[in-house]
C-alpha atoms as a printed R data frame, in Angstrom:
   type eleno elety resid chain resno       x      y       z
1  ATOM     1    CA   UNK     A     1 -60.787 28.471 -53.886
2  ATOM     2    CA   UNK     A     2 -60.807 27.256 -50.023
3  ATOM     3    CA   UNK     A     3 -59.703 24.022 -50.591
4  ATOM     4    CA   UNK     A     4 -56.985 24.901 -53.115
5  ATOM     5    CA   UNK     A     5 -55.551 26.622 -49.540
6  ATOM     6    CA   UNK     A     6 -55.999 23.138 -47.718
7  ATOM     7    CA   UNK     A     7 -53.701 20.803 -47.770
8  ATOM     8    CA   UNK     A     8 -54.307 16.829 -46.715
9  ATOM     9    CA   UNK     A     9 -52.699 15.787 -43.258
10 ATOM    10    CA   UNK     A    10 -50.366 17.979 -41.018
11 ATOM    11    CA   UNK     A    11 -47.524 19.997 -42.418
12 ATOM    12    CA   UNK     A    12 -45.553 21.740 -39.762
13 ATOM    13    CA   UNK     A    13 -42.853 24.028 -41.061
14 ATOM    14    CA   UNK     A    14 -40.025 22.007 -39.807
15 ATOM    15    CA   UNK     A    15 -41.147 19.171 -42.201
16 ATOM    16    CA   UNK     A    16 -41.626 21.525 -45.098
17 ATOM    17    CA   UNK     A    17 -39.359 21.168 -48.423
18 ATOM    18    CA   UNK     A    18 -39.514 22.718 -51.805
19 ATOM    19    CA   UNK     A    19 -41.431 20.909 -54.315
20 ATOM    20    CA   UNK     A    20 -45.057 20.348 -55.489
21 ATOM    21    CA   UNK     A    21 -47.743 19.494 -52.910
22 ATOM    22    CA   UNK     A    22 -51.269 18.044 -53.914
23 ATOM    23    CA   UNK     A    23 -54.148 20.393 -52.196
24 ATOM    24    CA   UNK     A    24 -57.470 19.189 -51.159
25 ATOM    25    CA   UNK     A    25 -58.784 20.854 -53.747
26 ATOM    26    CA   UNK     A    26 -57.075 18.583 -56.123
27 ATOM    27    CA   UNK     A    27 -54.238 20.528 -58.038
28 ATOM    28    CA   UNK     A    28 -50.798 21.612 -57.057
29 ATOM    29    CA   UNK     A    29 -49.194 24.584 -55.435
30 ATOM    30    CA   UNK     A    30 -45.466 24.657 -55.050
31 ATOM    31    CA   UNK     A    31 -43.545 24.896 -51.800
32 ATOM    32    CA   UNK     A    32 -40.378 27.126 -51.708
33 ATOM    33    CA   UNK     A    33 -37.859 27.447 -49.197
34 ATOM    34    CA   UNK     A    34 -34.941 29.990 -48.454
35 ATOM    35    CA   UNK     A    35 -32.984 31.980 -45.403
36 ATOM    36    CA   UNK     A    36 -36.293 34.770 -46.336
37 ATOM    37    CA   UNK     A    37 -38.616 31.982 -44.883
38 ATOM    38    CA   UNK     A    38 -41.035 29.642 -46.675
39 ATOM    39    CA   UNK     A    39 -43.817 30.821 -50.219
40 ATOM    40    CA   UNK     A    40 -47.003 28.754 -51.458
41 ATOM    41    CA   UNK     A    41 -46.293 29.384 -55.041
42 ATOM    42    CA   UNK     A    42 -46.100 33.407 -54.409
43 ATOM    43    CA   UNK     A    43 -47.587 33.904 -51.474
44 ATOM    44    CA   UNK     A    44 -45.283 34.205 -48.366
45 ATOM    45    CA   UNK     A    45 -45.676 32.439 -45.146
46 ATOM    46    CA   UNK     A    46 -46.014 35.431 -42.567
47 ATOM    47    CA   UNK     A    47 -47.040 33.072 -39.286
48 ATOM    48    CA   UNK     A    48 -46.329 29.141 -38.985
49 ATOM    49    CA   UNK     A    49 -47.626 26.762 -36.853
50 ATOM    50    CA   UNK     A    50 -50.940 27.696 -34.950
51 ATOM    51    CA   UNK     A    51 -52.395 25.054 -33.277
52 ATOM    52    CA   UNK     A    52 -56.283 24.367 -33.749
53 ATOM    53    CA   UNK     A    53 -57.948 21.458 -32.886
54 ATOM    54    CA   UNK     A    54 -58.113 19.391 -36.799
55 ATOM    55    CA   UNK     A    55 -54.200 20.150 -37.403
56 ATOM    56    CA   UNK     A    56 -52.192 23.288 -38.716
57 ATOM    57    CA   UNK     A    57 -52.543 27.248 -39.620
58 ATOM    58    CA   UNK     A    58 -50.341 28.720 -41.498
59 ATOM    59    CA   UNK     A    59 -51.039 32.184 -42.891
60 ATOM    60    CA   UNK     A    60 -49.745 33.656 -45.724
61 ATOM    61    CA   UNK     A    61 -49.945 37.198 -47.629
62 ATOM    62    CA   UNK     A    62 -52.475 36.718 -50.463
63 ATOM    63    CA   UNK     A    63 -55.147 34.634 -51.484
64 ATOM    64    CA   UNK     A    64 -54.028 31.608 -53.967
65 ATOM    65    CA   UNK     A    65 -56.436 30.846 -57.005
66 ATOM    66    CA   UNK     A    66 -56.144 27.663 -58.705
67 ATOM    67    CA   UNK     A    67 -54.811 28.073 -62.271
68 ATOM    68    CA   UNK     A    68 -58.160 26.640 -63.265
69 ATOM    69    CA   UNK     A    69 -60.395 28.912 -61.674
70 ATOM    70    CA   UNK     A    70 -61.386 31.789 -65.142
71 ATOM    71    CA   UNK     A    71 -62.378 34.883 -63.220
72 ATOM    72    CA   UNK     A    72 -63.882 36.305 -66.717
């Protein structure tokens, strides 16, 4: 489940656009873009940008689970 949330390189949210984006983790999530701000598939963006030492934090409202994780 981590690296579903990581994604290869540094994406700052100036050079975000809609579409798919491969994760570390090895599937998809998809980017979304509006005037309300920027989603990872559902999840909404609520801080961009931090700066840590290996690249880029953003954080967003909920956890994402890969659609091939079976919680049952």
């Amino acid at each position: 489940v981590l690296t579903y949330h990581i994604l290869p390189g540094t994406l700052c949210s100036a050079g975000v656009s809609k579409g798919p984006i491969k994760t570390v983790e090895g599937q998809t999530v998809q980017l979304s873009v509006s005037e309300a701000g920027v989603k990872v598939n559902n999840a909404r963006v609520v801080y961009a940008d931090g700066s840590i030492t290996n690249g880029v934090v953003h954080v967003i409202d909920t956890v994402l689970l890969p659609p091939s994780l079976d919680l049952e």
